[in-house]
DOBADO-444243 format. One line per field, with one value per residue (C-alpha): residue number from 1; residue in three letters; x, y negated, z. Coordinates in nm, 2 decimals. Layout:
<rs>
semar = NUM, ...
vexkol = ALA, ...
u = X, ...
v = Y, ...
w = Z, ...
</rs>
This chain:
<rs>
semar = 1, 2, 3, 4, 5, 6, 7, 8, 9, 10, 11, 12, 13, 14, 15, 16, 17, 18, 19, 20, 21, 22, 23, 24, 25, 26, 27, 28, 29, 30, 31, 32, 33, 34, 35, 36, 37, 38, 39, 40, 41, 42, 43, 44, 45, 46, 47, 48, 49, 50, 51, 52, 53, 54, 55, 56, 57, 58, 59, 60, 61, 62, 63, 64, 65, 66, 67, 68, 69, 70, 71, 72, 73, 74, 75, 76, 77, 78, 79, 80, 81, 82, 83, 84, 85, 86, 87, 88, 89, 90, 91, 92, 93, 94, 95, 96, 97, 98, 99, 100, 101, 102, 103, 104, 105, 106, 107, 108, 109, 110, 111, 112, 113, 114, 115, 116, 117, 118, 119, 120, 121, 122, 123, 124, 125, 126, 127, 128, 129, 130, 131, 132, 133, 134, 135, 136, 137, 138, 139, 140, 141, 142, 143, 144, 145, 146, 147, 148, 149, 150, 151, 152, 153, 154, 155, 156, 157, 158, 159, 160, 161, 162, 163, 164, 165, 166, 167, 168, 169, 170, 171, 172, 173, 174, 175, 176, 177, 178, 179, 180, 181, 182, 183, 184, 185, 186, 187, 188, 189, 190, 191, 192, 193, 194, 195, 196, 197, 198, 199, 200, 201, 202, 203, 204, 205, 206, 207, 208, 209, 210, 211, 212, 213, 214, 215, 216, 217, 218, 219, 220, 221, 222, 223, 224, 225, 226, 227, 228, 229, 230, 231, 232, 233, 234, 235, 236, 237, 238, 239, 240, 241, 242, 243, 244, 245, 246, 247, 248, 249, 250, 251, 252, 253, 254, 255, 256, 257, 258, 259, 260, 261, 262, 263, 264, 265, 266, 267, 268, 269, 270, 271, 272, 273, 274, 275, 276, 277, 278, 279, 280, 281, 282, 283, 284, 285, 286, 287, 288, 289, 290, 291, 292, 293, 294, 295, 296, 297, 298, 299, 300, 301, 302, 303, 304, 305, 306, 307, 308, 309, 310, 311, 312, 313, 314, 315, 316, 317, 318, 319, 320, 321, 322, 323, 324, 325, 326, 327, 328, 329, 330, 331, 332, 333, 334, 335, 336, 337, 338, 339, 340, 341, 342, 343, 344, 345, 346, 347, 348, 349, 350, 351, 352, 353, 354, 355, 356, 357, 358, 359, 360, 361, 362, 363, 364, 365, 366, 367, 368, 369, 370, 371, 372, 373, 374, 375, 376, 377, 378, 379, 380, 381, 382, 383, 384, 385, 386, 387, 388, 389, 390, 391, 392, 393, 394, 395, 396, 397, 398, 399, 400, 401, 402, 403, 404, 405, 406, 407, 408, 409, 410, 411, 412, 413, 414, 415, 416, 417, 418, 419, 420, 421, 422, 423, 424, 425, 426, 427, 428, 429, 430, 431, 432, 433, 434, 435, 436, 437, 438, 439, 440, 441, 442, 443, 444, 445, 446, 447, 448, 449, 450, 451, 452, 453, 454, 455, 456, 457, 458, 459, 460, 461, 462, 463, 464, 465, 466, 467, 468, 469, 470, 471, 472, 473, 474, 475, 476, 477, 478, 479, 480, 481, 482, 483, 484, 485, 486, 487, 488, 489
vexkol = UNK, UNK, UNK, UNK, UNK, UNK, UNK, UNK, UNK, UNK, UNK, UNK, UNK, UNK, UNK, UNK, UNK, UNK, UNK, UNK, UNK, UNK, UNK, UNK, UNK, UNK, UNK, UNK, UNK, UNK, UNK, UNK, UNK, UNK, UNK, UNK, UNK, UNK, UNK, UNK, UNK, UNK, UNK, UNK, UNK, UNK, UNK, UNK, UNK, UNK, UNK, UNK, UNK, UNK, UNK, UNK, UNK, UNK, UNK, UNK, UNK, UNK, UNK, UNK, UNK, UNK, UNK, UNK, UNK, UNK, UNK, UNK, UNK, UNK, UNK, UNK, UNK, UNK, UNK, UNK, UNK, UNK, UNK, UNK, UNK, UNK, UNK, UNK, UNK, UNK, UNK, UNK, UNK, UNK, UNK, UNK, UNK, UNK, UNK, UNK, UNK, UNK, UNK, UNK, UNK, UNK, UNK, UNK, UNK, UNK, UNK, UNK, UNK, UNK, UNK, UNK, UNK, UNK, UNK, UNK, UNK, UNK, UNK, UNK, UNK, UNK, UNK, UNK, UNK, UNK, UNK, UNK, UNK, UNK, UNK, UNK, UNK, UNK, UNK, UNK, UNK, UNK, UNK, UNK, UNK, UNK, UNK, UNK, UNK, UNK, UNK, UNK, UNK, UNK, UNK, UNK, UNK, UNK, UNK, UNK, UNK, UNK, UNK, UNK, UNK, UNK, UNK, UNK, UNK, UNK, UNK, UNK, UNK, UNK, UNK, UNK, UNK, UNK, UNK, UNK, UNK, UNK, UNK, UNK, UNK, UNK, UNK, UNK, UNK, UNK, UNK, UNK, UNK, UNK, UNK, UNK, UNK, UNK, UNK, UNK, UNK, UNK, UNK, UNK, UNK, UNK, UNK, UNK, UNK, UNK, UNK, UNK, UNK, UNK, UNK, UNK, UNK, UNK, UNK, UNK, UNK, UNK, UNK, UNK, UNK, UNK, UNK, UNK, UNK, UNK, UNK, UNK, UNK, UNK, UNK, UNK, UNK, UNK, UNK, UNK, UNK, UNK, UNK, UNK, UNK, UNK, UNK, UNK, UNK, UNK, UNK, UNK, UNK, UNK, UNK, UNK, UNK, UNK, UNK, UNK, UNK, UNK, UNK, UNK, UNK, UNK, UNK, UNK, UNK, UNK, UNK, UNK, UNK, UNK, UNK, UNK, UNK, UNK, UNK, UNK, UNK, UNK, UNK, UNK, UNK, UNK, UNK, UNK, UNK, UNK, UNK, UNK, UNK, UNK, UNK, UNK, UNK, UNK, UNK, UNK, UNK, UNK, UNK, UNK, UNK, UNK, UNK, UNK, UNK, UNK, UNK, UNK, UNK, UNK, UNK, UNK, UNK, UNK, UNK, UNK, UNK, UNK, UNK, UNK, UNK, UNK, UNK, UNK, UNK, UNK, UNK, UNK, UNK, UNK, UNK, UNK, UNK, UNK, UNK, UNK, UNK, UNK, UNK, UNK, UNK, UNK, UNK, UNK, UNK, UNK, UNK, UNK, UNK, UNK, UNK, UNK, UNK, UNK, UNK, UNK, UNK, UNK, UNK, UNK, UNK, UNK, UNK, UNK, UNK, UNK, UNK, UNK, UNK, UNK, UNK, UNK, UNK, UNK, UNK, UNK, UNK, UNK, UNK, UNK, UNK, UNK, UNK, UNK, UNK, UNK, UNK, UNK, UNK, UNK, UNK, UNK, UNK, UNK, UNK, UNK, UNK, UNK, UNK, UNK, UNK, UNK, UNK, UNK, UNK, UNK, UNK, UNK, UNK, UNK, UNK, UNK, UNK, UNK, UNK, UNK, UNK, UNK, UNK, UNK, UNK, UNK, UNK, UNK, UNK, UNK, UNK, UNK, UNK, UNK, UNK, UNK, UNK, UNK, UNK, UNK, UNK, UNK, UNK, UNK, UNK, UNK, UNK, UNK, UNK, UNK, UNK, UNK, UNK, UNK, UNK, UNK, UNK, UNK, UNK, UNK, UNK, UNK, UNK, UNK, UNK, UNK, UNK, UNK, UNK, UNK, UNK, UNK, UNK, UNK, UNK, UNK, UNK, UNK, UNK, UNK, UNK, UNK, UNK, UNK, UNK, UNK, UNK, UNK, UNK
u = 0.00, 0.12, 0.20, -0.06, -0.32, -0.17, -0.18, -0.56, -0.61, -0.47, -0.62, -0.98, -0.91, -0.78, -1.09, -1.33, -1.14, -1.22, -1.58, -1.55, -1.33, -1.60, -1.93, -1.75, -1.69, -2.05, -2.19, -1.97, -2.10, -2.44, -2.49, -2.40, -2.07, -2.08, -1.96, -1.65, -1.32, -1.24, -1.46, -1.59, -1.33, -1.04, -1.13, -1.22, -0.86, -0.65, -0.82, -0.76, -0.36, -0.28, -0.45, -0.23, 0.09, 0.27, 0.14, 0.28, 0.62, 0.65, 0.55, 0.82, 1.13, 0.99, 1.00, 1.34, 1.51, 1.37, 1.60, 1.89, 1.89, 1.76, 2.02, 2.28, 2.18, 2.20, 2.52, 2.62, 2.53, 2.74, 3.04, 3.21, 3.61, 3.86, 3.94, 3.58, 3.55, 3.25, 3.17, 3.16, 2.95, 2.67, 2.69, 2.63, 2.35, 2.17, 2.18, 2.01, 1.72, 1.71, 1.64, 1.43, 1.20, 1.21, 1.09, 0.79, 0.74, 0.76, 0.55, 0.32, 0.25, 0.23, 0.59, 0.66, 0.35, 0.26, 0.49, 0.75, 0.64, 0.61, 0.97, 1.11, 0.93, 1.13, 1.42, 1.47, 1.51, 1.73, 1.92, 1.60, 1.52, 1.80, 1.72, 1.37, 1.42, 1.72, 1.42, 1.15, 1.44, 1.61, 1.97, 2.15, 2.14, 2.38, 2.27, 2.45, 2.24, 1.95, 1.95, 1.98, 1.77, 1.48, 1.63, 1.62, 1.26, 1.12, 1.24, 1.10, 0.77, 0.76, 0.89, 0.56, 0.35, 0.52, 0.48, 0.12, 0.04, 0.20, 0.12, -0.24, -0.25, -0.06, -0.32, -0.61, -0.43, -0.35, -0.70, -0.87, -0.63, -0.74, -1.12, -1.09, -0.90, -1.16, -1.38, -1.54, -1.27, -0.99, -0.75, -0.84, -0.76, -0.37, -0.32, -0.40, -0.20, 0.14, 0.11, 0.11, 0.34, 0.61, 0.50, 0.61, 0.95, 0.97, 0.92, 1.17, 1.39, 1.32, 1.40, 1.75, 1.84, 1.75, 1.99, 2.27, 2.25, 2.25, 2.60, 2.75, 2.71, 2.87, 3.18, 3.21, 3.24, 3.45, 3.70, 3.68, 3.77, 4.09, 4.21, 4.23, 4.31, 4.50, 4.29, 4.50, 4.45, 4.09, 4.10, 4.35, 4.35, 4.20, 4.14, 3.81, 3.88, 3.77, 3.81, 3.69, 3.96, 4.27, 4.43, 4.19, 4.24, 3.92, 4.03, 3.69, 3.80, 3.71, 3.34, 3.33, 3.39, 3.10, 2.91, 2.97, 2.98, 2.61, 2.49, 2.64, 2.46, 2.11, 2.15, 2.19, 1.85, 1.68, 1.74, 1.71, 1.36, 1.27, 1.35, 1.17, 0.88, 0.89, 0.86, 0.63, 0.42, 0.43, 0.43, 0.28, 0.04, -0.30, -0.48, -0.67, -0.34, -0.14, -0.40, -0.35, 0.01, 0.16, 0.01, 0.06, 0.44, 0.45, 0.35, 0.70, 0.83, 0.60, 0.72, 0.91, 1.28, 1.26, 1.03, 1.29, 1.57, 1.37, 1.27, 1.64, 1.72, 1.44, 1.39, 1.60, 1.93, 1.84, 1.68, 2.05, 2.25, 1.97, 2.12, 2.48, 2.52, 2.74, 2.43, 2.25, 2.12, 2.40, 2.66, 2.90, 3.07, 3.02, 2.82, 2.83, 2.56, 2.27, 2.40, 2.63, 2.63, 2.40, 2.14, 2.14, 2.17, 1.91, 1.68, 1.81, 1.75, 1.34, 1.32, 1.48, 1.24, 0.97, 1.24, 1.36, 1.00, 0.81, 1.07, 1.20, 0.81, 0.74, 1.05, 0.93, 0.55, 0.74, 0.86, 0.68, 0.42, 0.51, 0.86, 0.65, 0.44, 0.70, 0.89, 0.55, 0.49, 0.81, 0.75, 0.89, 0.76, 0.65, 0.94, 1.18, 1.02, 1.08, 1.44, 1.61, 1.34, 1.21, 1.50, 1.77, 1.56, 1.47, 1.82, 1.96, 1.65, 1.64, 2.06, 1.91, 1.69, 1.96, 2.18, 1.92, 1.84, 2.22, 2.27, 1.94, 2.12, 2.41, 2.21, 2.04, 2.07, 1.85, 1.84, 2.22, 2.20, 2.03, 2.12, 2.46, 2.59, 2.90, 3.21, 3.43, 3.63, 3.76, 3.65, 3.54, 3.31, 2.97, 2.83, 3.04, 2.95, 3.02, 2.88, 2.86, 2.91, 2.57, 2.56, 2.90, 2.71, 2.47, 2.68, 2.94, 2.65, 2.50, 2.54, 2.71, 2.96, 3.23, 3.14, 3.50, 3.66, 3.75, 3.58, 3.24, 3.31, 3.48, 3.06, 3.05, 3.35, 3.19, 2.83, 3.02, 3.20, 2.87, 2.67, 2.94, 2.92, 2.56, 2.53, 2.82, 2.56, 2.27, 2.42, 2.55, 2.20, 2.02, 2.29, 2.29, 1.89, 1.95, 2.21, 2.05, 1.68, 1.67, 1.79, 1.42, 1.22
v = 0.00, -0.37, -0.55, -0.86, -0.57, -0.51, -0.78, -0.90, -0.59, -0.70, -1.07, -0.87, -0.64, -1.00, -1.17, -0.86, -0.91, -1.28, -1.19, -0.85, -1.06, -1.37, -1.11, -0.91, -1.23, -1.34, -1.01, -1.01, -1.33, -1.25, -1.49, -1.79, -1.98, -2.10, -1.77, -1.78, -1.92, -2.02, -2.13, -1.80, -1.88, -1.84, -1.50, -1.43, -1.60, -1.38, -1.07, -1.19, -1.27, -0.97, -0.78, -1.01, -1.09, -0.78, -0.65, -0.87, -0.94, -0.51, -0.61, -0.83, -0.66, -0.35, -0.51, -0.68, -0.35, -0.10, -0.22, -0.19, 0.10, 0.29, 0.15, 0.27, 0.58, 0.57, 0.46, 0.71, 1.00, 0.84, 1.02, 0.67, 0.67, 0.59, 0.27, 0.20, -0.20, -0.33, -0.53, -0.19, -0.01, -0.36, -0.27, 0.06, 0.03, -0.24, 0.05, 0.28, 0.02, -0.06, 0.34, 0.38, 0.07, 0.22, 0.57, 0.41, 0.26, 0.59, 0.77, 0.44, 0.45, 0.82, 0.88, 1.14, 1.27, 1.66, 1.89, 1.58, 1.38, 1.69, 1.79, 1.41, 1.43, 1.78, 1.66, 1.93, 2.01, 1.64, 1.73, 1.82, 1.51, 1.28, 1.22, 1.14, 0.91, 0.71, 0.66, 0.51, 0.30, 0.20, 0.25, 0.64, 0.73, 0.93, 1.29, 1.07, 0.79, 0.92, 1.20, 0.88, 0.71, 0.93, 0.92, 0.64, 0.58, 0.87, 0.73, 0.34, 0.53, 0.74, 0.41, 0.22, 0.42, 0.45, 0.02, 0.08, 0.31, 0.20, -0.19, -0.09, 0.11, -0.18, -0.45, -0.17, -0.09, -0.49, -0.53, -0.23, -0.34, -0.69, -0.59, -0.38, -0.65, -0.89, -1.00, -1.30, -1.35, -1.28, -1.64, -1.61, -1.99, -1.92, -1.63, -1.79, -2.07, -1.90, -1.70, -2.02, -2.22, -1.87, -1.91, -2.30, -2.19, -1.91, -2.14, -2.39, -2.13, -1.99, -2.34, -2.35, -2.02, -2.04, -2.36, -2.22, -1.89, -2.10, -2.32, -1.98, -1.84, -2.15, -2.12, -1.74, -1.78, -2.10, -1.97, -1.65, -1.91, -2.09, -1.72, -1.71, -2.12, -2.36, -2.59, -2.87, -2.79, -2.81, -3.13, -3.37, -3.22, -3.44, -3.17, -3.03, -2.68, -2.38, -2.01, -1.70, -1.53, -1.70, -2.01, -2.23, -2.60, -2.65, -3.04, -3.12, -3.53, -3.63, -3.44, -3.67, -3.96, -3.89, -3.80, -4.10, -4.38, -4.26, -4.26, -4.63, -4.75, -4.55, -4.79, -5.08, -4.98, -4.88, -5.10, -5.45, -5.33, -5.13, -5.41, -5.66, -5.40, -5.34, -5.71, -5.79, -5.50, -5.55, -5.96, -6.12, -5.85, -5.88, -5.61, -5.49, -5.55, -5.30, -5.03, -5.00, -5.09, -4.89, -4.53, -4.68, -4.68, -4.39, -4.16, -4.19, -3.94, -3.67, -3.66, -3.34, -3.44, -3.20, -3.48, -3.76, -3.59, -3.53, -3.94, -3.99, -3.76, -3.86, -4.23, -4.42, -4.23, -4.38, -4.68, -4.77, -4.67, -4.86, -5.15, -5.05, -4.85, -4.94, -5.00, -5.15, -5.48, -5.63, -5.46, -5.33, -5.03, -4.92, -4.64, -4.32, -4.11, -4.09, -3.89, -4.11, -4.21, -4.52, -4.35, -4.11, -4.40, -4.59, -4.31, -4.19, -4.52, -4.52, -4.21, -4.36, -4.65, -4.50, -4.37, -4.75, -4.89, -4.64, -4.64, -5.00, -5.05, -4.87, -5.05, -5.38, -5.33, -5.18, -5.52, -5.64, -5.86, -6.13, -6.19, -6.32, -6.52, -6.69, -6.82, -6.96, -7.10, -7.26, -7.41, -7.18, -7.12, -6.78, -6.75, -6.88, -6.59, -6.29, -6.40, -6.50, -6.32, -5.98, -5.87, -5.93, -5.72, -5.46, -5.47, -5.14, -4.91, -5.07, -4.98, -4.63, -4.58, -4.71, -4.39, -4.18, -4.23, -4.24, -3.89, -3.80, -3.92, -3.75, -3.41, -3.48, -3.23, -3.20, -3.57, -3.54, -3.23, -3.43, -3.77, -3.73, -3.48, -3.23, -3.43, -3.41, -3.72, -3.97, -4.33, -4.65, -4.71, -4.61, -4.58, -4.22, -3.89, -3.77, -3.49, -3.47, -3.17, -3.06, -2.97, -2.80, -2.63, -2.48, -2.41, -2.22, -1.93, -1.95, -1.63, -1.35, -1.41, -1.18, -1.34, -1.22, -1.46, -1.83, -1.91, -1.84, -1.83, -2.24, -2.32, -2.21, -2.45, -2.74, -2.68, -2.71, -3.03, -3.18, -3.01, -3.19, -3.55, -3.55, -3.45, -3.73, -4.00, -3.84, -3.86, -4.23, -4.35, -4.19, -4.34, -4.70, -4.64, -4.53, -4.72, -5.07, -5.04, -5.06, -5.44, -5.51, -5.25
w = 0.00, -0.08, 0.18, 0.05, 0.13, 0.43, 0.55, 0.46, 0.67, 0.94, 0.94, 0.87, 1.21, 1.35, 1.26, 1.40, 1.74, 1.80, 1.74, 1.98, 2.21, 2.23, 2.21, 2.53, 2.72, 2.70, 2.80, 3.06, 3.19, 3.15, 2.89, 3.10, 3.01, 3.36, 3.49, 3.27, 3.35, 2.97, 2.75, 2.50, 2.24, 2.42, 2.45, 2.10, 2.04, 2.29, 2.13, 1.79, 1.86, 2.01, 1.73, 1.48, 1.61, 1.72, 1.35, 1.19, 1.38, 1.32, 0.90, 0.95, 1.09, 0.85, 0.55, 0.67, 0.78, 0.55, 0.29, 0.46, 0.60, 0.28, 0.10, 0.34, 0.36, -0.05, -0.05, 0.17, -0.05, -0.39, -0.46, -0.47, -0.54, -0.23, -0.39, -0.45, -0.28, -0.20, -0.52, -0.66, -0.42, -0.47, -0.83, -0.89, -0.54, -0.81, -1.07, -0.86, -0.79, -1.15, -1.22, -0.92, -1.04, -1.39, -1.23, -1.08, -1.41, -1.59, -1.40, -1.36, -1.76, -1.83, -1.97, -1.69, -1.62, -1.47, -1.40, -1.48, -1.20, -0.99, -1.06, -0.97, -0.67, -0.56, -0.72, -0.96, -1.35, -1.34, -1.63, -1.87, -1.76, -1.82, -2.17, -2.14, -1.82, -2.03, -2.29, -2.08, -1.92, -2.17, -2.12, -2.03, -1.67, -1.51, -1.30, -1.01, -1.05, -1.14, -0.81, -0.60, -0.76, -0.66, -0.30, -0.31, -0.44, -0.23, 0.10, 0.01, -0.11, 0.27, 0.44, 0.28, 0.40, 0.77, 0.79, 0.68, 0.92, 1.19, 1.15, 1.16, 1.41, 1.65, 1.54, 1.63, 1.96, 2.04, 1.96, 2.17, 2.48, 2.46, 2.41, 2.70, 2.92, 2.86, 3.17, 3.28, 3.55, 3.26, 3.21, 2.82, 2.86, 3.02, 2.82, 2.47, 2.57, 2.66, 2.35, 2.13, 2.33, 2.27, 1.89, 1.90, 2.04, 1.78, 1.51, 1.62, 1.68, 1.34, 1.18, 1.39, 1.29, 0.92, 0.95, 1.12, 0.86, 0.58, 0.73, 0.80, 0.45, 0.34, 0.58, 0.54, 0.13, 0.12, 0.38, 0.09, -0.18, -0.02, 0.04, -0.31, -0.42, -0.25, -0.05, -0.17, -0.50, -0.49, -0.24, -0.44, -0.80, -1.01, -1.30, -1.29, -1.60, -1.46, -1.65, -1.57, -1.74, -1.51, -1.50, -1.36, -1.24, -0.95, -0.87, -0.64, -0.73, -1.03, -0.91, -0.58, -0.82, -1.04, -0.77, -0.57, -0.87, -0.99, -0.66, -0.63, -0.94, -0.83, -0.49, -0.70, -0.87, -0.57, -0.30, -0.39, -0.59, -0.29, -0.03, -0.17, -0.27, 0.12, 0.25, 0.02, 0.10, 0.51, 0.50, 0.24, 0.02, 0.10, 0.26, -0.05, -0.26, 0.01, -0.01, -0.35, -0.45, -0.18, -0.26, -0.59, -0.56, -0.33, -0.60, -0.78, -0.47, -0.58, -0.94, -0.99, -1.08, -1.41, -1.50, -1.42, -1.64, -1.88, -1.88, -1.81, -2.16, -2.41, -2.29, -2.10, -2.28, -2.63, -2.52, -2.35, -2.69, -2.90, -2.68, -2.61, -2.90, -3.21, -3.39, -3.12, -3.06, -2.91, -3.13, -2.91, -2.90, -2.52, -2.54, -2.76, -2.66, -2.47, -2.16, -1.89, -1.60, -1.64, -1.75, -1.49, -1.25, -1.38, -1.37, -1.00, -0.86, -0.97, -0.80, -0.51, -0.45, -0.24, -0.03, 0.02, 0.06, 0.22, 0.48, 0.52, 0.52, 0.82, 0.98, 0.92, 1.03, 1.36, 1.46, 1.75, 1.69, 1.90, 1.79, 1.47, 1.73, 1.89, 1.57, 1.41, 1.72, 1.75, 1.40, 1.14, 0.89, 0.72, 0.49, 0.77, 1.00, 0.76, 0.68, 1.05, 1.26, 1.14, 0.83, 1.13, 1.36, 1.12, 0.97, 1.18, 1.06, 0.68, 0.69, 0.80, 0.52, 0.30, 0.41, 0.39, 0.02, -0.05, 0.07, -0.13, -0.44, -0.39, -0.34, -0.69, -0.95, -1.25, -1.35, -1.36, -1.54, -1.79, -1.80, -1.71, -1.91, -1.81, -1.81, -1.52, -1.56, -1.36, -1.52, -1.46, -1.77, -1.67, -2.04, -2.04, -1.97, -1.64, -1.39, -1.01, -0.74, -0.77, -1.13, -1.16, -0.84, -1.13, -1.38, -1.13, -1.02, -1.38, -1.61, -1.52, -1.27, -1.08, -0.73, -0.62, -0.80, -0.73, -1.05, -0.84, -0.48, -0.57, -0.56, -0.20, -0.14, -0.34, -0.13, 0.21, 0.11, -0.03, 0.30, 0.52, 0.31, 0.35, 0.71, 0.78, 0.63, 0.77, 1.14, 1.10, 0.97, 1.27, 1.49, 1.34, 1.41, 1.73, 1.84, 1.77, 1.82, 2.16, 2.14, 1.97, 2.25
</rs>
């Protein structure tokens, strides 16, 4: 059974229990809420949660561990070579899913049917079978393989049905316990609470962990990659030429430069327009005008970024060499194509001004009240009180939000991917091509790559650097916030 069925099982057995749970606790009380001590809900929850959870934390560690130890005990049973490493072993255990998902197919369509099926199920007659098996798959399989293969897939098939079984049977027991605990005197009300106060924690706790996993996948593979390249080499080269047959030159430079000199011109873009966008909004739009210019310009955040390359390639790239072109309108020379950083810039910084407004928006509106008070009253005027009153006392979150969007440019990836283009190239002249940490990110884990080599693992080492830039700007906005608010409190 899928484990979508599964689980609508499971939320039908939970949904059953809150009304068992809240029928019980009435009857209990003889029809008078009075007599309970929590309201009839709480106990229609408590039976419902501890039909649900347990089931589903067991569906989860199942589905998480099934894998693993299948495949081990695969693995175990391939008559590997003593130099086998463990690139090797990952290979040939993706084989043996490939043939055991291409079984299920078989059989699935009629291609191994009767006494076929039958015999892959007992394992036998493999070699009668190795010709028609490498026909529904497509490719030859070895007797090797193809014996593991149906270990493989009889022990997922007998591990399905296990989680089935026994996930049901926990939500019927959870259920049945907490039908029979419930009485009128029960603390439904304590109980229910607890339980959700330990899923809060196990949420958080899931966030935190999900964080620190990702961070140590990134240390683990980029202290793998200066095992095999020197970290100076990739720190201070300025040559950015990798090759996947030898002799590569993985300079991380001239990748921080484009990185960092499209971000600069996306700032340029987006923070004077968002500024200004922000006062306007906060101090002198009307209320009618804010309700509809602010969701107005809000909406250019939820705009998929495919959507901004794609601008940034078919628009804004010819529209910039119809003007800097040779044959453009002011007849210069500057600009040869229609990817560079510019246009990637240009395009970056739109995206960029909701983050600006929306933020340095909130900031301003934040300002207490009667600092504005006390300058009008003391004679300034409007203008006079939004530049030496509330800018100066909004000036610590605004540089926050400033920081903020600049480490969201420098995680941007597809508008650079398609505005940009794939130059790694130190340069000052921002009509050229250029490409940023991100995209060579891409291009490193695209296609089929040995992920042994420093030709692949070098994308672990370029993720860390960008992970530690980012976090860097991220903690010094929240500081600067931090650090200066409490003068305007």
């Amino acid at each position: 059974m899928s484990a979508l069925w599964i689980l609508l099982i499971v939320l039908a057995i939970a949904v059953i229990g809150y009304v068992l749970g809240r029928g019980r606790a009435m009857a209990s009380a003889g029809g008078d809420i009075r007599n309970l001590h929590s309201l009839p809900s709480y106990y229609g929850f408590n039976a419902a949660l501890t039909g649900l959870v347990p089931a589903l934390l067991l569906m989860v560690l199942w589905t998480l561990g099934q894998p693993l130890v299948i495949e081990r005990s695969v693995a175990g049973g391939l008559d590997l070579a003593a130099e086998a490493t463990a690139a090797d072993r990952s290979l040939l255990m993706a084989d043996v899913r490939r043939v055991a998902d291409g079984l299920d197919a078989a059989v699935g369509q009629g291609v191994l049917g009767g006494d076929a099926s039958r015999a892959l199920e007992n394992g036998d007659e493999i070699r009668e079978l190795l010709g028609g098996i490498g026909v529904a798959l497509g490719s030859d399989v070895t007797e090797d393989t193809l014996r593991a293969a149906q270990r493989y897939r009889t022990m997922s098939h007998t591990g399905s049905l296990a989680m089935t079984i026994l996930v049901i049977a926990a939500s019927l027991g959870g259920t049945a316990l907490a039908y029979r605990m419930t009485t009128r005197d029960f603390r439904a009300r304590n109980t229910v609470e607890r339980g959700v106060l330990v899923l809060l924690i196990a949420a958080a706790c899931l966030a935190i962990l999900t964080t620190l996993g990702i961070v140590l996948s990134l240390i683990f593979n980029t202290v793998e990659f200066f095992r095999l390249y020197p970290a100076t080499d990739f720190f201070f080269g300025t040559t950015w030429s990798p090759s996947f047959g030898g002799g590569s030159s993985l300079g991380i430079l001239s990748l921080l430069w484009g990185t960092f000199y499209i971000s600069l011109i996306a700032l340029m873009v987006a923070v004077p327009i968002g500024l200004l966008a922000a006062i306007y909004l906060s101090e002198y739009a009307s209320p009618l005008v804010r309700s509809v210019a602010k969701p107005l310009l809000e909406v250019l955040a939820g705009i998929p970024t495919i959507v901004y390359g794609l601008f940034a390639l078919l628009t804004v790239g010819p529209l910039l060499v119809d003007i800097f072109g040779q044959d453009g309108v002011l007849g210069v020379d500057w600009m040869g194509g229609g990817t560079a950083v510019m246009t990637a810039g240009l395009v970056m910084g739109i995206m960029l001004i909701p983050f600006v407004s929306s933020l340095s928006d909130d900031i301003i509106n934040a300002v207490p009240q009667s600092m504005r008070d006390g300058s009008l009253g003391l004679g300034a005027t409007h203008s006079e009180t939004v530049k030496q009153v509330i800018l100066p006392a909004a000036l610590p979150g605004i540089v926050g939000a400033i920081l903020l969007a600049a480490s969201r440019a420098i995680g941007e990836t597809m508008i650079v991917v398609l505005g940009a283009g794939a130059a790694a190239r130190l340069s000052l002249n921002p009509f050229e091509a250029m490409t940023t940490v991100t995209a060579k990110i891409v291009s490193q884990l695209t296609g089929d790559a040995d992920f042994s080599s420093p030709e692949a693992l070098v994308a672990f080492a370029l993720g860390m650097t960008l992970f530690v830039i980012t976090l860097a700007l991220n903690v010094f906005a929240l500081w600067i916030v931090r650090r200066y608010r409490e003068q305007y409190e």
